[in-house]
N, C-alpha and C positions, 0 to 999 in steps of 0.2 A: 778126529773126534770119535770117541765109543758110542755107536749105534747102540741106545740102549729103549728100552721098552717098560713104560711103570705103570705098574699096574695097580689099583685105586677100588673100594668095592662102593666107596659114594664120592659122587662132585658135584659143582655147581649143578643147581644152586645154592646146596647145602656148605656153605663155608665154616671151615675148623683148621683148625694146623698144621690136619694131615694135610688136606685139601691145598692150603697154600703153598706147601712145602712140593705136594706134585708141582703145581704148577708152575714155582719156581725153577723146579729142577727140570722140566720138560722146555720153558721159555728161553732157558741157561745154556741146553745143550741140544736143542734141538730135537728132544728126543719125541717118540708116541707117549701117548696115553691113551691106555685100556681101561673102562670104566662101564659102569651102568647103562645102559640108554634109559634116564632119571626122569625123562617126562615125555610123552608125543612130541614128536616131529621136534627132538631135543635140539641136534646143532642146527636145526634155524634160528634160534633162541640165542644163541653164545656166536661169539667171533673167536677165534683162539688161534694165537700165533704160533702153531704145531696143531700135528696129527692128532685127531681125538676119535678111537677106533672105539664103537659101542657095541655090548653085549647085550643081547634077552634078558630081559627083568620078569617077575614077578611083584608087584607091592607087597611090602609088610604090614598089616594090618595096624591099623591105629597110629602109624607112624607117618610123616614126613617120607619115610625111606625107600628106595626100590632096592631089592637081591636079587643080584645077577643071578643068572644059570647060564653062564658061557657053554655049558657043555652039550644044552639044548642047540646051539646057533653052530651052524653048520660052517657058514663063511667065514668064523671069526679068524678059525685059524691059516685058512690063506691071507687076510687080512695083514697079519701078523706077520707071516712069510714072506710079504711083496714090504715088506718096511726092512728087510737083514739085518736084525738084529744080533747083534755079538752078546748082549745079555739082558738079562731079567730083572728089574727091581719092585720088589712086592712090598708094596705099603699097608697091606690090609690083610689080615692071615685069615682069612670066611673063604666062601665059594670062592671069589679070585683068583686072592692066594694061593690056594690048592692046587685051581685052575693050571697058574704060570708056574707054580712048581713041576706038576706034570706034564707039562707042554712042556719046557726045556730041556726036561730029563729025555722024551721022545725028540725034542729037534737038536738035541746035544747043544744047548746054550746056559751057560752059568747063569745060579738065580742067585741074588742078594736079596735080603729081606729085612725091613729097617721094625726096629721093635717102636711103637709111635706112645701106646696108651696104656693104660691102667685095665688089663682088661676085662679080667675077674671081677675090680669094682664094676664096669659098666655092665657086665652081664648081672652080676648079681642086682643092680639098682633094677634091671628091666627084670628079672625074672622071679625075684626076693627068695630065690633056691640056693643056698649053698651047694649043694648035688651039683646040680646043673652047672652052677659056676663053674667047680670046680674040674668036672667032665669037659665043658667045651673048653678048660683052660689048658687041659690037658691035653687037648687035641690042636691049639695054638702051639704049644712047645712044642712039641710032635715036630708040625711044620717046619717050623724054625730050624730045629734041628736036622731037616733033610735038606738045606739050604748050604749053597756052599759057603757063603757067608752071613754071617749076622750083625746088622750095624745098631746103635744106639746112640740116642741123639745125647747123651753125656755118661758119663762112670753110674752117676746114679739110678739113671732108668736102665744099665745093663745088669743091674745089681736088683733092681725089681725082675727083670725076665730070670733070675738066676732063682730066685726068691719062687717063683711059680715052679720050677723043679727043670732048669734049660741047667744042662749041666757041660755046657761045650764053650768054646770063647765067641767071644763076641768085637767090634771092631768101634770106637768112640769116633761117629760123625757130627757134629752139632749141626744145628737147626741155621740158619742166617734169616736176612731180616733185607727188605727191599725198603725200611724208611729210611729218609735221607734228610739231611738239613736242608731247609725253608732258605730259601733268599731271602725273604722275608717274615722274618718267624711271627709278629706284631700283628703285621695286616692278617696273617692265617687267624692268630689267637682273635681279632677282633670279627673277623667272618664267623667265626664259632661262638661267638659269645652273643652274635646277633642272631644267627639261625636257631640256637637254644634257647637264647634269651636269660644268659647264665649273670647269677647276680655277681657283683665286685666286692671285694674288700670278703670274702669268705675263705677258710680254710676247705681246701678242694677234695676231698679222696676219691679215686676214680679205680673203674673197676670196667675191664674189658674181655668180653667173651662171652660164649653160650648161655644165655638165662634158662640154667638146668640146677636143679638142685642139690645135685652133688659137685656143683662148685664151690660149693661151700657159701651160697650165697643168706643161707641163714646165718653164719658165724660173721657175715659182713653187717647184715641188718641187727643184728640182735648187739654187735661191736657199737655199731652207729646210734642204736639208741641209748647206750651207756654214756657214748660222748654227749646228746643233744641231752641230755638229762642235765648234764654241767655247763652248759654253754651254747649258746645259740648264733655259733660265729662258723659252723660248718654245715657243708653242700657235702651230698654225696652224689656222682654222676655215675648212673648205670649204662652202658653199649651194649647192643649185643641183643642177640632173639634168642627163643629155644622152648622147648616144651610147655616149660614151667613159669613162663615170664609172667603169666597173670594170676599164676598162684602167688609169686615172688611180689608183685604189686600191691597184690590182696594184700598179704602178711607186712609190708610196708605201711599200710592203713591201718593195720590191727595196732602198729605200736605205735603208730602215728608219731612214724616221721617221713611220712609220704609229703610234706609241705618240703621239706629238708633232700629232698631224692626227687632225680630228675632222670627216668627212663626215658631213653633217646630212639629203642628200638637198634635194628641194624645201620652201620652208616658206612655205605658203600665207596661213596665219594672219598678214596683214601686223602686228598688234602685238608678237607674236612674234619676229615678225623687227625689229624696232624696239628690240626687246632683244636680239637678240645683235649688232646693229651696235653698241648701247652696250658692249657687254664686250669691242668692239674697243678696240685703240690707234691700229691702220693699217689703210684699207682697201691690200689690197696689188693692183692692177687692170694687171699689164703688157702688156694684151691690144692688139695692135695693128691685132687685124682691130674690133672697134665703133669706130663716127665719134663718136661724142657721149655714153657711153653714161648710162644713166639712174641705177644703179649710184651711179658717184660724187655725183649730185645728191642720192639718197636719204641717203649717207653725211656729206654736207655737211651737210646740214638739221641732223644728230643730232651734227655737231661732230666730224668724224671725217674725219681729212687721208686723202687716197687718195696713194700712189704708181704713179705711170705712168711708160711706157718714155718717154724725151724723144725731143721731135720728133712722138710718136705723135699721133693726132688726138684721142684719149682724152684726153693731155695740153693740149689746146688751151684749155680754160678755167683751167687750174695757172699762176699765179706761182710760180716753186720757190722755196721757202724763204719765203714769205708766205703761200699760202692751199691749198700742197701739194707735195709735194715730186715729182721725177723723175730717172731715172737713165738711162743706157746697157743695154741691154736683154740685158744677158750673167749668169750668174749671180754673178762676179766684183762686176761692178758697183754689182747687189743689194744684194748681200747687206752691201758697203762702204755704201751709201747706207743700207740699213736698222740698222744697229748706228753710224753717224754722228747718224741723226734721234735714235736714242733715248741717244744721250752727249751731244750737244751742239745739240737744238731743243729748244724747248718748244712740244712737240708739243697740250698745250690749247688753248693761244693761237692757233696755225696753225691745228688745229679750228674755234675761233670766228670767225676769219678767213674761215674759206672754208664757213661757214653766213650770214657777209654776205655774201659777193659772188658765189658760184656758183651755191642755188639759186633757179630759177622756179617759183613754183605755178602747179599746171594754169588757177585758176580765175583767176590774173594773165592767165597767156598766152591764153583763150579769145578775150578783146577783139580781142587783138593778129591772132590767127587770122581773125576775122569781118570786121574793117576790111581786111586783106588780099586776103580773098575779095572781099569789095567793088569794090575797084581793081582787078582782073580781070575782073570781070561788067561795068563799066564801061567798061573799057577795050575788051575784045571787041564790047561794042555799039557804044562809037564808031567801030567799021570795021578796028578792026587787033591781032593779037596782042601788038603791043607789046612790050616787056623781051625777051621772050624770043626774037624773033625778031630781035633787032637781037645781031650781034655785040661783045663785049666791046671 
């Protein structure tokens, strides 16, 4: 198996995508993980079935977040050396990033670098500087492109990194997905229905992730009160923490369909949450800032159609009207597209549809990962970076 090394600029207990995706792929193969030291006296806190090698922080002001400065920490990179590493995988193009690109170049180890996010939208929602954005977006491609390979978790999101001005090829790995089928699907939906206390007989739409407001979660509320406006036969379930969940609360109260919406907060206990994806009908995901996001894979596994904004990159594994539906990203649109699935789809069927053909398990894609890394350690010893240094 490829000794490899992934590198992360945030982890637990900040849970996201990226976050999962490291640690699937570190629990898969064995492999370290490089990361923040995110709180005092971090790994007494965490169990983790691998290596988890920590760098010097600084905290970000106002945020939740800590930013490495690996290059303050003197031991990190013997640390790194006593693990022999055959290559590099960078998930986070900030200080880390950089970090593990310049350490391989100096310990002669190929870097991969998986493009994860939207990144200009997230700079710019924090900094509301087009400049700026555009500046540190610049300096993300930069990276990328002194990487010996560049992966993307579908065609679409390699097509956004293209789109910020990366003008080299890039490599399609998707994302996989550790939910599995219930032995018993029933008793889980019936635990969830009692821990939330979720009413029967309602039309469900559910929506899982980050309570951040560039998930689009005003297009979900403002959808939702178009629907409660005509009928009082739907639940909406919120999951999920993040900055902005009690602004997103508040604004639930304003249009007052907070009676109608059920904030659960984070829920940890993945079986748990395996039941209340079952007491869905629709995952509802109109987020246009995630490339691929993980979300809909979990909700596929468990038979459960997601609607995404069309066009979006979210949307990019969706056949609409076969294995998931999508709409125009207006609350108009919505809200016509979500009272159309449930008059005239059979929303089961489209369920079971897109639990064949959407998701990967992690322990599929690890092969897939390892033989990839292969072709790059190979490649670079035969003298050239290859793929990625040749234009499209």
């Amino acid at each position: 198996m490829v000794r490899s090394i992934q590198f992360i600029d945030n982890y637990f207990p900040v849970i996201d995508g990226v976050t999962e995706t490291v640690h699937h792929y570190a629990q898969g193969m064995d492999a370290a993980v490089v990361c923040p030291e995110m709180e005092r006296h971090y790994l007494q806190g965490y169990s983790f079935p691998y290596r988890v090698l920590t760098s010097k922080t600084v905290r970000v002001p106002f945020s939740r977040y800590a930013s490495a400065v690996p290059l303050l920490d003197r031991e990190l990179p013997d640390q790194i050396a006593k693990e022999n590493p055959e290559i590099f995988h960078i998930h986070s193009p900030s200080l880390m990033g950089e970090y593990a690109q310049k350490l391989g170049k100096k310990m002669k180890i190929p870097v991969v670098a998986t493009f994860h996010s939207k990144y200009y939208d997230a700079i710019y929602e924090f900094t509301k500087s087009k400049a700026v954005s555009k500046m540190v977006t610049d300096r993300i491609v930069k990276l990328y492109e002194s990487c010996d390979e560049v992966w993307a978790c579908s065609e679409e999101t390699g097509e956004t990194l293209r789109s910020y001005g990366y003008s080299k090829t890039y490599h399609v790995m998707p994302n996989g997905t550790n939910v599995s089928l219930p032995a018993d699907p029933e008793a889980l939906k019936t635990r969830a229905t009692e821990t939330y206390h979720i009413p029967q007989g309602k039309k469900v739409l559910l929506f899982v992730g980050q309570q951040i407001w560039y998930k689009n979660q005003r297009l979900i509320l403002d959808t939702f009160r178009r629907l409660c406006d005509r009928s009082g036969e739907w639940l909406l379930i919120m999951v999920g923490t993040g900055k902005d969940e009690q602004a997103i609360a508040r604004y639930a109260r304003e249009l007052k369909v907070d009676g109608q919406t059920m904030f659960t907060g984070q829920i940890r206990d993945r079986e748990l949450l395996k039941g209340v994806y079952l007491n869905a009908d629709l995952l509802f995901f109109p987020s246009v800032f995630d490339n691929a996001p993980l979300v809909l894979r979990e909700a596929a596994v468990l038979s459960v159609p997601t609607l995404a904004v069309e066009g979006s990159n979210a949307a990019g594994a969706i056949r609409k009207n076969v294995n998931g539906f999508t709409a125009a990203g207006t609350p108009e649109a919505m809200s016509a597209e979500i009272e159309r699935i449930f008059a005239e789809e059979d929303i089961r069927r489209i369920g079971e549809e897109a639990s064949r053909t959407i998701p990967l398990s992690w322990e599929k894609l690890m092969p897939m990962v390892q033989e990839r890394y292969r072709t790059v350690i190979e490649r670079v010893k035969s003298g050239g970076k290859g793929r990625n240094n040749a234009n499209p």
